[in-house]
C-alpha positions in Angstrom: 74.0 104.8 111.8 76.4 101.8 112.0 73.6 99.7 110.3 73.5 102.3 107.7 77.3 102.0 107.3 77.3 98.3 107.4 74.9 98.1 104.9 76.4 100.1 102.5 79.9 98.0 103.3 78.1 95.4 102.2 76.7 96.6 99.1 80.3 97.6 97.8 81.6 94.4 98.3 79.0 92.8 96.8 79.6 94.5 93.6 83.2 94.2 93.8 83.3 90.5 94.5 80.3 89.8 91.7 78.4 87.3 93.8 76.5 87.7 97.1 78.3 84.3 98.0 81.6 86.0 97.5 80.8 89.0 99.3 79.7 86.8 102.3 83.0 85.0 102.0 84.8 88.4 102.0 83.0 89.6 104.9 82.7 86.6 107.1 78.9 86.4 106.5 76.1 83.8 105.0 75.2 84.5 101.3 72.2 84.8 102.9 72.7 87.5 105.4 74.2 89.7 102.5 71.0 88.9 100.4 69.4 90.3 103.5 71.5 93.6 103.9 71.2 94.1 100.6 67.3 94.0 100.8 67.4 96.3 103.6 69.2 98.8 101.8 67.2 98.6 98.8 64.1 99.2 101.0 65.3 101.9 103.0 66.6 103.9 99.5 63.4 102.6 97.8 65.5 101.8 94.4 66.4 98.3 93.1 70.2 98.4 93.3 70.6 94.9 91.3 69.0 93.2 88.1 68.5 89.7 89.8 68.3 85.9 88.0 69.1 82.7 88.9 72.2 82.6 87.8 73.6 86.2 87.7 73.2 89.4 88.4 74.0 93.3 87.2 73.6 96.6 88.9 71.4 98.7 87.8 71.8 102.2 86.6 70.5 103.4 90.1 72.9 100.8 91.5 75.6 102.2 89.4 75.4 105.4 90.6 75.1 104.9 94.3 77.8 101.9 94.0 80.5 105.1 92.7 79.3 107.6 94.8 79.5 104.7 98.3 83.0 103.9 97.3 84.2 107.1 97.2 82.7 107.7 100.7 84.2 104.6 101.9 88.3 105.6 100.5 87.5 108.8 102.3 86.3 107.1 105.6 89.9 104.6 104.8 91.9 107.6 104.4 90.4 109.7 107.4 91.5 106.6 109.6 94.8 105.8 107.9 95.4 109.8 109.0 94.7 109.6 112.8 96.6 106.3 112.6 99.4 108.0 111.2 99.4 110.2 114.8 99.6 107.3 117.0 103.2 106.1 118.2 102.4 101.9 117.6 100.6 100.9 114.6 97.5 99.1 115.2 95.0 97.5 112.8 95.3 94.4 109.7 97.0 94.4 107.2 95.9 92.4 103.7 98.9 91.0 102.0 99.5 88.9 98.5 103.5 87.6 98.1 105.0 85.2 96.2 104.3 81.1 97.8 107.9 80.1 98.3 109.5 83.5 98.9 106.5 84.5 101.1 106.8 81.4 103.7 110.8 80.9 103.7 111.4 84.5 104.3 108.6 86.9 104.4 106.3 85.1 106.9 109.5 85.1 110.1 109.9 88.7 109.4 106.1 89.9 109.6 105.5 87.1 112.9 108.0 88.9 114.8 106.7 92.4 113.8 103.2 91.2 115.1 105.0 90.3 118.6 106.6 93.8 118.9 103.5 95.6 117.9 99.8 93.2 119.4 97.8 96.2 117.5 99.0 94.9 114.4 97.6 92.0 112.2 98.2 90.0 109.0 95.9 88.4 106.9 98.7 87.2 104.3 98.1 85.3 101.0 100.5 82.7 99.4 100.2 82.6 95.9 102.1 83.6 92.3 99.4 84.7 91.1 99.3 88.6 90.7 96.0 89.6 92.2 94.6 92.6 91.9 94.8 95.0 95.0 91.8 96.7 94.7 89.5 94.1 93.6 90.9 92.3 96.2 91.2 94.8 98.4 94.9 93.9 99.1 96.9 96.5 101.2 100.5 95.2 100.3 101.8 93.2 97.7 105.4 92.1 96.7 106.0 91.4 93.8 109.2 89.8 91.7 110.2 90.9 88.1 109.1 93.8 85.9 106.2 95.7 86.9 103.0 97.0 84.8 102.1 100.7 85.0 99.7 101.3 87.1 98.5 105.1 88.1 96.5 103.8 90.5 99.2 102.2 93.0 102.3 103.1 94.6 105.8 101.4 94.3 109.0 100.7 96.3 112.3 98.3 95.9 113.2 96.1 98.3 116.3 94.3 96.6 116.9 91.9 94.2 117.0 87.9 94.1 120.2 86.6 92.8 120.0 83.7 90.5 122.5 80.9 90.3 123.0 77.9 88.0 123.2 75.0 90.4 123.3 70.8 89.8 123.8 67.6 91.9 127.6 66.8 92.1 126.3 63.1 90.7 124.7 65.0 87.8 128.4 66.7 87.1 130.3 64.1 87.6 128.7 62.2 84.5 127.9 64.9 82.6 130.1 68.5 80.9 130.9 70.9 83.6 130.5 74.4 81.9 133.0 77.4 83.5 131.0 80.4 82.6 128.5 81.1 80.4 129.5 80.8 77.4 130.6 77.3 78.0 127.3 76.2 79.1 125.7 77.9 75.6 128.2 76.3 73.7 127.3 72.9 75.9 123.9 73.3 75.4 123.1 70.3 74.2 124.4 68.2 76.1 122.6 69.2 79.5 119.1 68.2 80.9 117.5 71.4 82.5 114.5 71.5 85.1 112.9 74.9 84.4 110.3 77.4 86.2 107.0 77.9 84.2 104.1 80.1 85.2 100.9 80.1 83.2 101.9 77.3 80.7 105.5 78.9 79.5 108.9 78.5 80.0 110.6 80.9 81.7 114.1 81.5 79.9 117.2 81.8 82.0 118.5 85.7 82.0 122.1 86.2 82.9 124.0 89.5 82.5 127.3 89.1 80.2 130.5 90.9 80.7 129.3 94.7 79.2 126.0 94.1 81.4 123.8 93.7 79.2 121.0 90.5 79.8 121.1 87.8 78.1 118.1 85.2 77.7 118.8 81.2 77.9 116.1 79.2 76.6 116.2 76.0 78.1 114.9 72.5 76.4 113.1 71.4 79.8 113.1 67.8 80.9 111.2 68.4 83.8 109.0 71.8 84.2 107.1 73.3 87.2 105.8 76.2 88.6 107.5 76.1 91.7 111.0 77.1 92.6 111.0 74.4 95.5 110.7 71.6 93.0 112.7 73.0 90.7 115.6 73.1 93.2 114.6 69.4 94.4 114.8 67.9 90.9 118.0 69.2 91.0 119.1 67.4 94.3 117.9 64.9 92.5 119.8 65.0 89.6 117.4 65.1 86.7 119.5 68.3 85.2 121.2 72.1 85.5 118.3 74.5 87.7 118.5 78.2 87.8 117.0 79.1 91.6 117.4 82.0 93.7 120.7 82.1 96.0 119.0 82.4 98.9 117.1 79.0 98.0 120.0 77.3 97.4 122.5 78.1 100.1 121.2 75.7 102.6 121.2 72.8 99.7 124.7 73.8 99.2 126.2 73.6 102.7 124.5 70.2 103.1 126.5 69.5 99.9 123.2 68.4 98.0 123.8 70.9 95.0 126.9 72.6 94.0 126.9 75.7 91.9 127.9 75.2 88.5 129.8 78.4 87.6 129.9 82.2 89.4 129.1 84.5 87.8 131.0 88.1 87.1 128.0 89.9 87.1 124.9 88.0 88.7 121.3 88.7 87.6 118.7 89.3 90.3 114.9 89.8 89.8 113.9 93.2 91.4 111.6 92.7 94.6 108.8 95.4 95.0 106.0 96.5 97.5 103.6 97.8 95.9 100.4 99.0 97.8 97.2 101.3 96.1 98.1 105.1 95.9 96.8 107.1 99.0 96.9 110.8 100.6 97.8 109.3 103.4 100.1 106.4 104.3 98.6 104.4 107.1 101.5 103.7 110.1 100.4 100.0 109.8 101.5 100.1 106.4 104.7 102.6 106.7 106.7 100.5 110.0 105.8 96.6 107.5 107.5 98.0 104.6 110.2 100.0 106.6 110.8 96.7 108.0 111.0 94.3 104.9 113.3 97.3 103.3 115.8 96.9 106.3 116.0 93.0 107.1 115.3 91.4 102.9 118.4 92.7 101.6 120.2 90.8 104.2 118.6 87.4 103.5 118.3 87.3 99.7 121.9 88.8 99.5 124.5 87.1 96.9 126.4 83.8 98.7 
């Protein structure tokens, strides 16, 4: 019987992933042990379950069919588990995870390494990246994600907090250059400042700040330097090539080393929202419940205004 399940794990994640090779990568397994499970199935259902060539491959309409009906089996099998887990006292299984790089490393990572040491059931398998994956193609458990969120009825959501933004510069970079006092001195000084800027996918991102009557306001910046990564950003700042906009929690250590300085404060800071978001379940697996419970009580704290 666990052959049978096995085989049929296999086959699903073989048509997920699009590519025996990328099932086997999935699953810890040679492309050509997949090739080989998938073989056994097909002989044991006596169907073909794929159109094969050399370079590609498609289910059939057979394969359709059983591929809907073995997934549904499989969420039920999830779900069954995630509900006796849910009776247990300690969580206890792995956990899949997608976060943003920077945010992920500097503050996420501490928080889940010392959940794994109060709970040794528990594991992480935890991917860096800005890219927004999908979770069930990926078959991602938890995700956090910054900024505005598409609808999706398939996948549940929670806030965490916000980040806070600041405008932030080299004192160097001050000294020689206008220092604005709020925001709309640094609109009507816009010219006459270098910016470093974030950009994701080939575009700027504009600065948003929130004016007096709370209402957000986008900044788009002429970049002299551009990057998809905050860290940089906030180095090229330190380094004096212009104004950066970075999270607050990024740059308090840069300014109690004295490195940056913030520009201006602001009366009413903008802050991207941060959100788990995990697929939609009958039940929610304890594993799943005590991580988030935990990143709601302790990421407030560390990405709090300074």
């Amino acid at each position: 019987m666990s052959e049978r399940l096995q085989g049929i794990a296999t086959f699903v994640a073989t048509v997920e992933a699009n590519s025996f090779a990328a099932a086997g990568t999935r699953l810890q397994l040679s492309r050509s042990a997949v090739g080989k499970a998938i073989a056994r199935l097909e002989a044991r259902l006596g169907v073909r379950l794929f159109h094969r060539t050399t370079r590609s491959q498609r289910l059939t309409e057979e394969g359709q069919l059983y591929y809907e009906r073995c997934r549904r089996a499989l969420a039920e099998l999830d779900e069954a588990g995630s509900a006796l887990e849910a009776g247990r006292n300690a969580p206890v299984g792995k956990l899949r995870l997608s976060m943003p790089e920077l945010l992920g490393r500097r503050c996420v990572a501490p928080l889940l390494l010392a959940l794994g040491r109060e709970h040794p059931g528990l594991s992480f398998e935890i991917s860096f990246t800005d890219r927004r994956l999908d979770l069930l193609e990926e078959h991602i458990d938890l995700a956090l994600r910054s900024g505005p969120l598409e609808n999706s009825a398939s996948l549940a959501a929670r806030p965490l907090c916000r980040q806070w933004m600041g405008v932030y510069a080299a004192p160097a970079y001050l000294a020689s250059h206008p220092h604005p006092a709020n925001l709309d001195e640094l609109l009507a000084q816009r010219d006459q400042h270098s910016y470093v800027a974030y950009a994701r996918d080939g575009s700027l991102k504009p600065w948003l700040f929130t004016d007096a009557s709370g209402r957000v306001v986008p900044f788009e910046v002429r970049s002299r330097f551009a990057c998809d990564s905050l860290e940089v950003v906030a180095d090229a700042g330190v380094a004096g090539l212009g104004l950066v906009r970075v999270p607050t929690w990024l740059a308090t250590p840069l300014l109690n080393s004295g490195a940056l300085v913030r520009v201006f404060d602001e009366p009413q800071p903008y802050g991207y929202e941060l959100t788990a978001i995990w697929p939609q379940a009958r039940v929610m697996p304890l594993r799943l419940r005590v991580t988030i419970d935990r990143l709601l009580e302790r990421l407030p704290t560390l990405l709090e205004v300074r």
